[in-house]
mmCIF file of the N, C-alpha and C atoms, coordinates in Angstrom:
data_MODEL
# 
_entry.id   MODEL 
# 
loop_
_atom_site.group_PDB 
_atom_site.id 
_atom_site.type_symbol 
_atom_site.label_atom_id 
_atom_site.label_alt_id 
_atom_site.label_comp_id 
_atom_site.label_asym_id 
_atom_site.label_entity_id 
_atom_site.label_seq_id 
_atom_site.pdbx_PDB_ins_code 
_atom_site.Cartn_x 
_atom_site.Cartn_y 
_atom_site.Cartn_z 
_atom_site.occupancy 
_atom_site.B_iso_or_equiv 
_atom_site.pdbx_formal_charge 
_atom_site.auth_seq_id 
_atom_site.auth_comp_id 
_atom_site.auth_asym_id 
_atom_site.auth_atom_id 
_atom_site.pdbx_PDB_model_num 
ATOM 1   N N  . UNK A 1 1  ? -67.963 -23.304 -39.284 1.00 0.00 ? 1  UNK A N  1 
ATOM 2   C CA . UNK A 1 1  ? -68.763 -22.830 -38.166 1.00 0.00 ? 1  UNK A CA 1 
ATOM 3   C C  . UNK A 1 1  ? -70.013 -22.129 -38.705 1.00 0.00 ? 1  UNK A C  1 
ATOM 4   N N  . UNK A 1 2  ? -71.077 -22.479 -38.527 1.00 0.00 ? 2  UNK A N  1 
ATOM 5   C CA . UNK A 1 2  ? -72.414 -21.775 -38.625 1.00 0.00 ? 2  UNK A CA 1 
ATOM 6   C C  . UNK A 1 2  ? -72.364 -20.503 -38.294 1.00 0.00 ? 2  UNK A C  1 
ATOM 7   N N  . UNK A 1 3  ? -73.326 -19.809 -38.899 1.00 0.00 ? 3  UNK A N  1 
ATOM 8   C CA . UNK A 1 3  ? -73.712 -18.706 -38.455 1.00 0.00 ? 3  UNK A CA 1 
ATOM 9   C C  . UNK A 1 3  ? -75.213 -18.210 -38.316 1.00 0.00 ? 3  UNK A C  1 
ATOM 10  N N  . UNK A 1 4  ? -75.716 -16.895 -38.311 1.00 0.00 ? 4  UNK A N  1 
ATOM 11  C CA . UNK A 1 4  ? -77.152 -16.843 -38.126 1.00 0.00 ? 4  UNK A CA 1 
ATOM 12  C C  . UNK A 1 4  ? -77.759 -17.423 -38.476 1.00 0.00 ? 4  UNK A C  1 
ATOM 13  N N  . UNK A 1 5  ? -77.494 -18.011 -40.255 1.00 0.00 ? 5  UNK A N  1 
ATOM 14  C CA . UNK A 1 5  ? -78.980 -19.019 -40.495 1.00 0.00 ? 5  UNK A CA 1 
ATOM 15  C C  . UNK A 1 5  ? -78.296 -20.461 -40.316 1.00 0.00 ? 5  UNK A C  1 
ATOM 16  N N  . UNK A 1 6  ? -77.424 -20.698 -39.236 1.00 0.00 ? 6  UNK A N  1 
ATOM 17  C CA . UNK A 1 6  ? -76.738 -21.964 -39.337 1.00 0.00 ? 6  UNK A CA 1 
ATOM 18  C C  . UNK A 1 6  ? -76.728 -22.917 -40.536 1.00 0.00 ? 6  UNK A C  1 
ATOM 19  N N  . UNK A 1 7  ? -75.692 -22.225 -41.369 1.00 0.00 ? 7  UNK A N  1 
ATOM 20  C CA . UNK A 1 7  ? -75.291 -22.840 -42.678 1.00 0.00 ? 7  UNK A CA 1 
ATOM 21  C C  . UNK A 1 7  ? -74.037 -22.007 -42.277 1.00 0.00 ? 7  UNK A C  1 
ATOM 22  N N  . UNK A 1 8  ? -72.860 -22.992 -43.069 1.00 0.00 ? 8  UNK A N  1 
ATOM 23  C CA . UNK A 1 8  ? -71.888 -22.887 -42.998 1.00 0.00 ? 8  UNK A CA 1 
ATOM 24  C C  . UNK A 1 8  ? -71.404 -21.390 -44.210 1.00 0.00 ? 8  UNK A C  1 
ATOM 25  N N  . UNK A 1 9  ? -70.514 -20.506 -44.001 1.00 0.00 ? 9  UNK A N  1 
ATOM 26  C CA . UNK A 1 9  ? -70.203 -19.344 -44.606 1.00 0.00 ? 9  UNK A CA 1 
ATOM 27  C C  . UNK A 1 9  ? -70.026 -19.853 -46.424 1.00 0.00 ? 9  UNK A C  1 
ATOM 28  N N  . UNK A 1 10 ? -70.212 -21.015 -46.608 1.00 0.00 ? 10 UNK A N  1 
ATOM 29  C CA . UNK A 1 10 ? -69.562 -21.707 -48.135 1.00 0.00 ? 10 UNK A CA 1 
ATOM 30  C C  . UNK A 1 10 ? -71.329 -21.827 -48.767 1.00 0.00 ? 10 UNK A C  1 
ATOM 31  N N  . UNK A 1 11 ? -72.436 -21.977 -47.915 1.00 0.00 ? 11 UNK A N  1 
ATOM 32  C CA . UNK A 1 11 ? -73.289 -22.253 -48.571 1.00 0.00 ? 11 UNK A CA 1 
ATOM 33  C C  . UNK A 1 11 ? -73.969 -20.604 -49.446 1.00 0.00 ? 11 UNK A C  1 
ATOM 34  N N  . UNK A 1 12 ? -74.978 -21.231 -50.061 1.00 0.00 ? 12 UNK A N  1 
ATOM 35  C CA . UNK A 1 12 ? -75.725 -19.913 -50.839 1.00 0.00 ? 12 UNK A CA 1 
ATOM 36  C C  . UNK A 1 12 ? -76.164 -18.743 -50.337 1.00 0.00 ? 12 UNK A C  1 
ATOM 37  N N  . UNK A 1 13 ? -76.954 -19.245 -49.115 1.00 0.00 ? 13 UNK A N  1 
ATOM 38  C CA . UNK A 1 13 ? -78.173 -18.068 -48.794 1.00 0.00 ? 13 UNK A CA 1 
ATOM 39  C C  . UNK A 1 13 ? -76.932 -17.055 -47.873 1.00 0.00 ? 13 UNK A C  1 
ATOM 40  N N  . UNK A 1 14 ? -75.720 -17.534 -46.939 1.00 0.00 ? 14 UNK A N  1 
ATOM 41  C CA . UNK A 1 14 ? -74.937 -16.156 -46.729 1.00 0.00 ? 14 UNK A CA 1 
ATOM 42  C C  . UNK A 1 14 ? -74.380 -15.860 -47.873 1.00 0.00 ? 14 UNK A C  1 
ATOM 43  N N  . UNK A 1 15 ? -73.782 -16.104 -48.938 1.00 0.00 ? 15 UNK A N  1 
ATOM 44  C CA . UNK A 1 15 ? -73.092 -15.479 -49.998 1.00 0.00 ? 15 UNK A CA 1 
ATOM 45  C C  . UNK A 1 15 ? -74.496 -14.640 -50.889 1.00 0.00 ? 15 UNK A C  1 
ATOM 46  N N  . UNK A 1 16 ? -75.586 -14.956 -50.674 1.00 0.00 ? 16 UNK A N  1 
ATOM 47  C CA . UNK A 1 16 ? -76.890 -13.762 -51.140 1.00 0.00 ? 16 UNK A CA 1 
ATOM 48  C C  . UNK A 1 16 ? -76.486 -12.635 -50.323 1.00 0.00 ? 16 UNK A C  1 
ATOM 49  N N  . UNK A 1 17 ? -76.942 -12.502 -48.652 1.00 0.00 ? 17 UNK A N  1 
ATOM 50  C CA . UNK A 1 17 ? -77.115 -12.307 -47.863 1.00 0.00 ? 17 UNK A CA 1 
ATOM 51  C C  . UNK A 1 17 ? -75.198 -11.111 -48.636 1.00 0.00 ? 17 UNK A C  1 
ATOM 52  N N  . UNK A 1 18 ? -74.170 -11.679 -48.211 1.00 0.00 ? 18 UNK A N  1 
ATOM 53  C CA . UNK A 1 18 ? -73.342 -11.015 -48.401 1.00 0.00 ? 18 UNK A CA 1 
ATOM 54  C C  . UNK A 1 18 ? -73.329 -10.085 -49.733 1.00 0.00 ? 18 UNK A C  1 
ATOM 55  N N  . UNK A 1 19 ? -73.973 -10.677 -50.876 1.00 0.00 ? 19 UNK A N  1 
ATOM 56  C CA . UNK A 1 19 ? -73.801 -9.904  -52.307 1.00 0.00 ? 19 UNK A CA 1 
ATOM 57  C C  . UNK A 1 19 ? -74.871 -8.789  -51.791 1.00 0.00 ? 19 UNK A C  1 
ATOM 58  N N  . UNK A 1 20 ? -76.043 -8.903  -51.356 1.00 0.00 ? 20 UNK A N  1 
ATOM 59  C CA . UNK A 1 20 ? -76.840 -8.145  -51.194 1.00 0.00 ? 20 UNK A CA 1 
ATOM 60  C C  . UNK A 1 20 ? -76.531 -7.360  -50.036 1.00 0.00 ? 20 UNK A C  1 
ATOM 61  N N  . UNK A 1 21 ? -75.460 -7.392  -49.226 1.00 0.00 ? 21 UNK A N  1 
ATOM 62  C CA . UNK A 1 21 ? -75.224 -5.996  -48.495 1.00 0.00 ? 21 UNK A CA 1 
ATOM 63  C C  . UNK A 1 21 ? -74.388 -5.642  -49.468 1.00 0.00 ? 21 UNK A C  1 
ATOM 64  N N  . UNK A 1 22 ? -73.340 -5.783  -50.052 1.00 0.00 ? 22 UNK A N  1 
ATOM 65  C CA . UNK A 1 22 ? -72.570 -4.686  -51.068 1.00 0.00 ? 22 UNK A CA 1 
ATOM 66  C C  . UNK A 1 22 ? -73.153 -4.237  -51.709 1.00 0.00 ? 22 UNK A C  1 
ATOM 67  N N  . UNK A 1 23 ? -74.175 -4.546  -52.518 1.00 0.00 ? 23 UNK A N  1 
ATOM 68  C CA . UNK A 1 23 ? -75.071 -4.036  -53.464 1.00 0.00 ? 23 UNK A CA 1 
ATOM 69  C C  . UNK A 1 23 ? -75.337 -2.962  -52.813 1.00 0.00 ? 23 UNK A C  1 
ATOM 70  N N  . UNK A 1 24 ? -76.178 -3.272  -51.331 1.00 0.00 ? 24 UNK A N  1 
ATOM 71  C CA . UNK A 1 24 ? -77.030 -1.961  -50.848 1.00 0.00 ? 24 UNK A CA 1 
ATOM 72  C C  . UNK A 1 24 ? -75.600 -1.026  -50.753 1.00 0.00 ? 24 UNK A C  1 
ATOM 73  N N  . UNK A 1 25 ? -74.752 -1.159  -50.217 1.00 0.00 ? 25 UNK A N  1 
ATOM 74  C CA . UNK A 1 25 ? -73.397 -0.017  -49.877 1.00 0.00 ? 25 UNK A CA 1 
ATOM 75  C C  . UNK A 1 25 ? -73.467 0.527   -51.064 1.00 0.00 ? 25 UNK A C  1 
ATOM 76  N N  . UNK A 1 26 ? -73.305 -0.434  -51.804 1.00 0.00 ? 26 UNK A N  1 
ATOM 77  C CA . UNK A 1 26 ? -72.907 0.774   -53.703 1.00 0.00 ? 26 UNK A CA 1 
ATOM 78  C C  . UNK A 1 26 ? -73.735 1.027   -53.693 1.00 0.00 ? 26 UNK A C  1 
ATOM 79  N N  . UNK A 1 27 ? -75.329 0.777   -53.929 1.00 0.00 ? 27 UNK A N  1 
ATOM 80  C CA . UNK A 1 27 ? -75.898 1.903   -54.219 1.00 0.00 ? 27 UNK A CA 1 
ATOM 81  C C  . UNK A 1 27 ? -76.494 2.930   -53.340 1.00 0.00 ? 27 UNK A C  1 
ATOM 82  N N  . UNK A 1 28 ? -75.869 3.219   -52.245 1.00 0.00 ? 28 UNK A N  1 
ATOM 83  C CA . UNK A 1 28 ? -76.014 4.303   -51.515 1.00 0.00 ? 28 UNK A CA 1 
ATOM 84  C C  . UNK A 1 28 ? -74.873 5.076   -51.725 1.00 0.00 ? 28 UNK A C  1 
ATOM 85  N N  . UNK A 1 29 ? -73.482 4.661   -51.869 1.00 0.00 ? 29 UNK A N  1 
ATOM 86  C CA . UNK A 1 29 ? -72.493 5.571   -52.246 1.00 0.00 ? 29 UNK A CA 1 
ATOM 87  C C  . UNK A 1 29 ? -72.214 5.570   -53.715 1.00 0.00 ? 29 UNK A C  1 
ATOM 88  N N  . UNK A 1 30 ? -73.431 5.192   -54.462 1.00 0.00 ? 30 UNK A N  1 
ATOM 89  C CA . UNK A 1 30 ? -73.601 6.112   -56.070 1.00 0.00 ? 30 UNK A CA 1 
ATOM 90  C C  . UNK A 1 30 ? -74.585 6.902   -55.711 1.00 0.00 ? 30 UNK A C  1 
ATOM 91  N N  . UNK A 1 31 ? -75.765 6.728   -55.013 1.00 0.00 ? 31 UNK A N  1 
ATOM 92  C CA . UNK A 1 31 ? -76.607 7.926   -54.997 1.00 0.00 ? 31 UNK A CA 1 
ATOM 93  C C  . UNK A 1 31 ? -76.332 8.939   -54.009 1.00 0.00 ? 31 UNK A C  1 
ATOM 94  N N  . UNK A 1 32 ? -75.188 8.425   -52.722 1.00 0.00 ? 32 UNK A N  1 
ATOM 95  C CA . UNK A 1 32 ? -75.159 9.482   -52.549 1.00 0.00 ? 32 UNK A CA 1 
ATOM 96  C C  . UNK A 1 32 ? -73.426 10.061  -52.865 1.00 0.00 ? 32 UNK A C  1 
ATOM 97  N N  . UNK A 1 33 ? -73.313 11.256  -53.840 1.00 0.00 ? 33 UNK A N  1 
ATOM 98  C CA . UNK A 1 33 ? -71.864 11.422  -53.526 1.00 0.00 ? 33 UNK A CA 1 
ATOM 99  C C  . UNK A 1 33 ? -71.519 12.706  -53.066 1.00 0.00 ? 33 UNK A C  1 
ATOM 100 N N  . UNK A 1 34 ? -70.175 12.849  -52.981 1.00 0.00 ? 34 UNK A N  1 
ATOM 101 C CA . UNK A 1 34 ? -69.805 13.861  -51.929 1.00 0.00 ? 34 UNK A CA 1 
ATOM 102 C C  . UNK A 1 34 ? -70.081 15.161  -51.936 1.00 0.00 ? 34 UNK A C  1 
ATOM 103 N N  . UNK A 1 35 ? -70.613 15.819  -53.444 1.00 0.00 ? 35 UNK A N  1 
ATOM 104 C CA . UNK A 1 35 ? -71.101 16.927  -52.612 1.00 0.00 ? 35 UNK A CA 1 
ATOM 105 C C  . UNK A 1 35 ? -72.548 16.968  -52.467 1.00 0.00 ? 35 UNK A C  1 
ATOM 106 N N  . UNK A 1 36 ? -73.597 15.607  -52.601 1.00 0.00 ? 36 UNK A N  1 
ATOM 107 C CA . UNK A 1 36 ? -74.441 15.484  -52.007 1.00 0.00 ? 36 UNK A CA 1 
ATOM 108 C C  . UNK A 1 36 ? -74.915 15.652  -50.291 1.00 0.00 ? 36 UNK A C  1 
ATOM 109 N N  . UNK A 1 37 ? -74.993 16.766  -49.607 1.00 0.00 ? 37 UNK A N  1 
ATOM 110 C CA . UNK A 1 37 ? -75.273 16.594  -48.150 1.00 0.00 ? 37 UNK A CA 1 
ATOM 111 C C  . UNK A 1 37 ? -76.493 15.710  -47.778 1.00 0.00 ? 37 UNK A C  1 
ATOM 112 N N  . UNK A 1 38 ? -76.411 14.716  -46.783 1.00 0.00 ? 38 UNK A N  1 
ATOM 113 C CA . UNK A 1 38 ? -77.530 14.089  -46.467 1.00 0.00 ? 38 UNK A CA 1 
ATOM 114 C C  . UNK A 1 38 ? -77.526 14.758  -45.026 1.00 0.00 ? 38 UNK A C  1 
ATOM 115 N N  . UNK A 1 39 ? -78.880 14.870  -44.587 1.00 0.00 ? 39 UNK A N  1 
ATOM 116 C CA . UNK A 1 39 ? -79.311 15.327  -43.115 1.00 0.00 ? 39 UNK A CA 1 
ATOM 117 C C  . UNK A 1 39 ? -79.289 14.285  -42.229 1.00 0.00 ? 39 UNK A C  1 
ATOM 118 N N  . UNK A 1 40 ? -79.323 13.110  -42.507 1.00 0.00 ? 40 UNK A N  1 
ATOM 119 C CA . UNK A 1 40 ? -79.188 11.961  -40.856 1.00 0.00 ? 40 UNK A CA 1 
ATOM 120 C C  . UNK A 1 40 ? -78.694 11.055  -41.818 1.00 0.00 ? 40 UNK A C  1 
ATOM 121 N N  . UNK A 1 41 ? -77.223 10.404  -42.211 1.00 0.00 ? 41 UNK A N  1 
ATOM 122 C CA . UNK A 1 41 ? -76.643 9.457   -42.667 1.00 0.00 ? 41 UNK A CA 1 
ATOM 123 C C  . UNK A 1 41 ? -76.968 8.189   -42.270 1.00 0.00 ? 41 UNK A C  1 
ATOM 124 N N  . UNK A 1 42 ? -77.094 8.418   -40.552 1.00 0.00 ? 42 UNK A N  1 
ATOM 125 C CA . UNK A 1 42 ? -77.489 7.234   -39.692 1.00 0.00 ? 42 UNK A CA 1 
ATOM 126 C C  . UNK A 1 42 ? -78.596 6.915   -40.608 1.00 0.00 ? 42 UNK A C  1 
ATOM 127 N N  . UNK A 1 43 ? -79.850 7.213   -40.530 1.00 0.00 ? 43 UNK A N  1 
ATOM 128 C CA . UNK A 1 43 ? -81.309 6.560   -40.989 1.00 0.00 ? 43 UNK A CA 1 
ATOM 129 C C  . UNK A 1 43 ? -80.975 6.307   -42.209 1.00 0.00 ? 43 UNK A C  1 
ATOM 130 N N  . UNK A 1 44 ? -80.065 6.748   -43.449 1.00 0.00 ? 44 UNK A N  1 
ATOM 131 C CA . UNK A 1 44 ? -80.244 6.549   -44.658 1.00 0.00 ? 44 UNK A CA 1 
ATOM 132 C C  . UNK A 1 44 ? -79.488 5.022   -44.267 1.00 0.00 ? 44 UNK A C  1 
ATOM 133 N N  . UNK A 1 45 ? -78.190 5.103   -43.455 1.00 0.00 ? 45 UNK A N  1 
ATOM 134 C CA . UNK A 1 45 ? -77.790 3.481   -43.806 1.00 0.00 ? 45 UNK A CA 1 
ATOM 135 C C  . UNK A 1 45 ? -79.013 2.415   -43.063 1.00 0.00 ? 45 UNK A C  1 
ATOM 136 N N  . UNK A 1 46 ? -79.162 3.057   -41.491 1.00 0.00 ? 46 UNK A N  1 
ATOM 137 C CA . UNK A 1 46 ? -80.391 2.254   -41.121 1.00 0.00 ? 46 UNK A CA 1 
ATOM 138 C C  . UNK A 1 46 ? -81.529 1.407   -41.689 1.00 0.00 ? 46 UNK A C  1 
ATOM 139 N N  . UNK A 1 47 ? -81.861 2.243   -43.189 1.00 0.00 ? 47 UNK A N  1 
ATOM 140 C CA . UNK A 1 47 ? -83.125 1.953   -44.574 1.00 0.00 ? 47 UNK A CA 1 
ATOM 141 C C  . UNK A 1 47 ? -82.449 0.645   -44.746 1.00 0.00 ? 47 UNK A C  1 
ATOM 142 N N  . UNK A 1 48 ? -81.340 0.888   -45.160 1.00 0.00 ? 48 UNK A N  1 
ATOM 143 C CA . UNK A 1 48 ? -80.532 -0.176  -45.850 1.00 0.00 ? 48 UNK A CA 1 
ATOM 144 C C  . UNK A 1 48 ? -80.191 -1.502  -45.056 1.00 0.00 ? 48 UNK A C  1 
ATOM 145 N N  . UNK A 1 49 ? -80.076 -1.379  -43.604 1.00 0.00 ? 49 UNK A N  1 
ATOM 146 C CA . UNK A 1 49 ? -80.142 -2.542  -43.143 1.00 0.00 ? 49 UNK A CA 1 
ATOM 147 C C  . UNK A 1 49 ? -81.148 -3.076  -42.323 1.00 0.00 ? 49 UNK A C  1 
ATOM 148 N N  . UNK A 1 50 ? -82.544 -2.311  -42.101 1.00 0.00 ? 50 UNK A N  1 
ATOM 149 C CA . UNK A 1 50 ? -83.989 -2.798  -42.235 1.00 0.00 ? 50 UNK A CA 1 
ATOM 150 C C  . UNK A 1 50 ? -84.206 -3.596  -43.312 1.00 0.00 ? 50 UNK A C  1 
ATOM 151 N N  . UNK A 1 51 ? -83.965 -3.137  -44.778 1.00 0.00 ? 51 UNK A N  1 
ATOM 152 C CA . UNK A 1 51 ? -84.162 -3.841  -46.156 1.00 0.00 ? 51 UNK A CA 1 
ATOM 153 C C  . UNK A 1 51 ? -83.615 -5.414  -46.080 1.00 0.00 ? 51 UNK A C  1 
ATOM 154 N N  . UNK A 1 52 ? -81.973 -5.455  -45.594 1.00 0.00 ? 52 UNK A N  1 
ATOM 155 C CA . UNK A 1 52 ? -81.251 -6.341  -45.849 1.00 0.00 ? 52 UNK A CA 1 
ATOM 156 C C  . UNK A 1 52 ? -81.956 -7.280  -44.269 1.00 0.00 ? 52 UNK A C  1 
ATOM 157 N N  . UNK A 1 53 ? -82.169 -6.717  -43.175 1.00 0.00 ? 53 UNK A N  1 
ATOM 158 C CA . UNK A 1 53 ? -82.956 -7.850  -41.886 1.00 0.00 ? 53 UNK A CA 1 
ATOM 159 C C  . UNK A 1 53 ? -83.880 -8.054  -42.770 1.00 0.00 ? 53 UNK A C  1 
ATOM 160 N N  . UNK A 1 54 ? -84.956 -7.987  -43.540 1.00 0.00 ? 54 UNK A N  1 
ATOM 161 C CA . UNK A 1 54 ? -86.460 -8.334  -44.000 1.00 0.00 ? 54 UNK A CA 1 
ATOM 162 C C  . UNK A 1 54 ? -86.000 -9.360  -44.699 1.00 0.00 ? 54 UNK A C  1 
ATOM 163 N N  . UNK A 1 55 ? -84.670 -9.602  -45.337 1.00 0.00 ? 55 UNK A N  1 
ATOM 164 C CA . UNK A 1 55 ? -84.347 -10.233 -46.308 1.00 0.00 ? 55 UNK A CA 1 
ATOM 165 C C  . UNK A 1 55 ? -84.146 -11.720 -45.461 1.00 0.00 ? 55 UNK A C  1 
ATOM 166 N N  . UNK A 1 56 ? -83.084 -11.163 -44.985 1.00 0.00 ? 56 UNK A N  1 
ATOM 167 C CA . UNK A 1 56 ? -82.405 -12.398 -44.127 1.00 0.00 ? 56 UNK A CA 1 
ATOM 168 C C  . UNK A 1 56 ? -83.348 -13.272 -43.384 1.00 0.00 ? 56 UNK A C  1 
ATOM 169 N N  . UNK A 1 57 ? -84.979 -12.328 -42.808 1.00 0.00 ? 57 UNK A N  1 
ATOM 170 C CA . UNK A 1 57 ? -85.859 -13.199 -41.877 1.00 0.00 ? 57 UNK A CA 1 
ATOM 171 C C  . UNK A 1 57 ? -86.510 -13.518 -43.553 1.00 0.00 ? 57 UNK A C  1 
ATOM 172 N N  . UNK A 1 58 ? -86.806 -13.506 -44.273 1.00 0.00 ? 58 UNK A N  1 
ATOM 173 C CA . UNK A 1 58 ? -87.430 -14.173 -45.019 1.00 0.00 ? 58 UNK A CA 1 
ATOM 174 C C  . UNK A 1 58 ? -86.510 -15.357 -45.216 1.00 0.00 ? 58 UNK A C  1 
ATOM 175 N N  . UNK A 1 59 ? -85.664 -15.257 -45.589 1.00 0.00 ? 59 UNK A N  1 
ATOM 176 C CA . UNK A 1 59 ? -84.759 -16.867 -46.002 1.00 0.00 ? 59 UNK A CA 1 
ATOM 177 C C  . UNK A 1 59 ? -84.950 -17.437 -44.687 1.00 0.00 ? 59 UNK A C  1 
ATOM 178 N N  . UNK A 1 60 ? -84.567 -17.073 -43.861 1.00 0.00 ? 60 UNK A N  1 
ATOM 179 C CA . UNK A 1 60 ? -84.994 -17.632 -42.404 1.00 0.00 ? 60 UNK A CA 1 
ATOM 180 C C  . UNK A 1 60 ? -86.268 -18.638 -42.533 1.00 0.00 ? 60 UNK A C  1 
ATOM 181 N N  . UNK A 1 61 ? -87.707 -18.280 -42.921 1.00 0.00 ? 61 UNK A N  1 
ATOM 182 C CA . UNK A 1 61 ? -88.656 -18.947 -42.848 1.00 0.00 ? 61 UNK A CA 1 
ATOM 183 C C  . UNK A 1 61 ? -88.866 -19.876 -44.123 1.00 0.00 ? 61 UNK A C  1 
ATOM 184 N N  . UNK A 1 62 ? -88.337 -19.620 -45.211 1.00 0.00 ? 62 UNK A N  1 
ATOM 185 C CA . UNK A 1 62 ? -88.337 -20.312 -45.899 1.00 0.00 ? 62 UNK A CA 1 
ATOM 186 C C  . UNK A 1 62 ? -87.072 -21.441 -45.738 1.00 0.00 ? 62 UNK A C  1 
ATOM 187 N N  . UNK A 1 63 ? -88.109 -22.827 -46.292 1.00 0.00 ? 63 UNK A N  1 
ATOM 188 C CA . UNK A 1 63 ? -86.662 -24.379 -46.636 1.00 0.00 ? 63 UNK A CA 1 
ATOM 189 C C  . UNK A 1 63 ? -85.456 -23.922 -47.052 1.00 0.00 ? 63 UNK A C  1 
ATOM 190 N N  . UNK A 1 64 ? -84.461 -24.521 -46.578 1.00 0.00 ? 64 UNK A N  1 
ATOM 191 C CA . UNK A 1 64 ? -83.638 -24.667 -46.858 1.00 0.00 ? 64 UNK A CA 1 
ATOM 192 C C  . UNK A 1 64 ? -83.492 -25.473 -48.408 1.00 0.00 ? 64 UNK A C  1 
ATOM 193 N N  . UNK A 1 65 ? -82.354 -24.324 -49.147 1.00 0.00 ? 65 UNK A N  1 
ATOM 194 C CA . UNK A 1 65 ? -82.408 -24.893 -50.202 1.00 0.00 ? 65 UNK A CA 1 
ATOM 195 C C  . UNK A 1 65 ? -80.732 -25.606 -50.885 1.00 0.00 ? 65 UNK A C  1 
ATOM 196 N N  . UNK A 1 66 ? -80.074 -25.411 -49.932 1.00 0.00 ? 66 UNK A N  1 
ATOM 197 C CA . UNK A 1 66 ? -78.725 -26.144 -49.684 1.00 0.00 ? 66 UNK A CA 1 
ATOM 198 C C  . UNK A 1 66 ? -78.600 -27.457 -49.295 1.00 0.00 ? 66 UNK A C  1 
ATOM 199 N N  . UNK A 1 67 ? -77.701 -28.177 -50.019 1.00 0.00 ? 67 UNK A N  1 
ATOM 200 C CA . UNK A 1 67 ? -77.772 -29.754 -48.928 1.00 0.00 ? 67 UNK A CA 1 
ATOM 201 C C  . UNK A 1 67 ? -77.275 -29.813 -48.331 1.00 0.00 ? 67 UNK A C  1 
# 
C-alpha cells in the first residue's frame, strides 16, 4: 500500500524519510538530556519536524529514483 510519496513502504525514499526521523529523535535526546531543562519541548521537536517536512517536499519534487 502506498503512502505519502506513493511508493510502496519497501522502496528507498520512505526508508530515508524513516532513517532520517530517528536520526533527528537521537539527536535531540543526546543534546538534550535529563538534567538539561528545555523551556517549550513542543517547538524544539516542532524544529525537527519542519526539518524532516522540507525534506520529504523536496523528494516530493524531485524524479523518482526507484523502479
Amino acid at each position: 500500500m502506498p503512502g505519502d510519496l506513493e511508493l510502496p513502504p519497501s522502496s528507498l525514499r520512505p526508508r530515508l524519510i524513516a532513517a532520517a526521523g530517528a536520526a533527528a529523535l537521537s539527536a535531540l535526546s543526546d543534546f538534550y538530556d535529563e538534567e538539561q531543562i528545555v523551556s517549550d519541548p513542543i517547538a524544539v521537536l516542532d524544529d525537527a519536524l519542519t526539518f524532516l517536512r522540507g525534506g520529504i517536499a523536496a523528494l516530493r519534487d524531485q524524479p523518482r529514483i526507484d523502479p
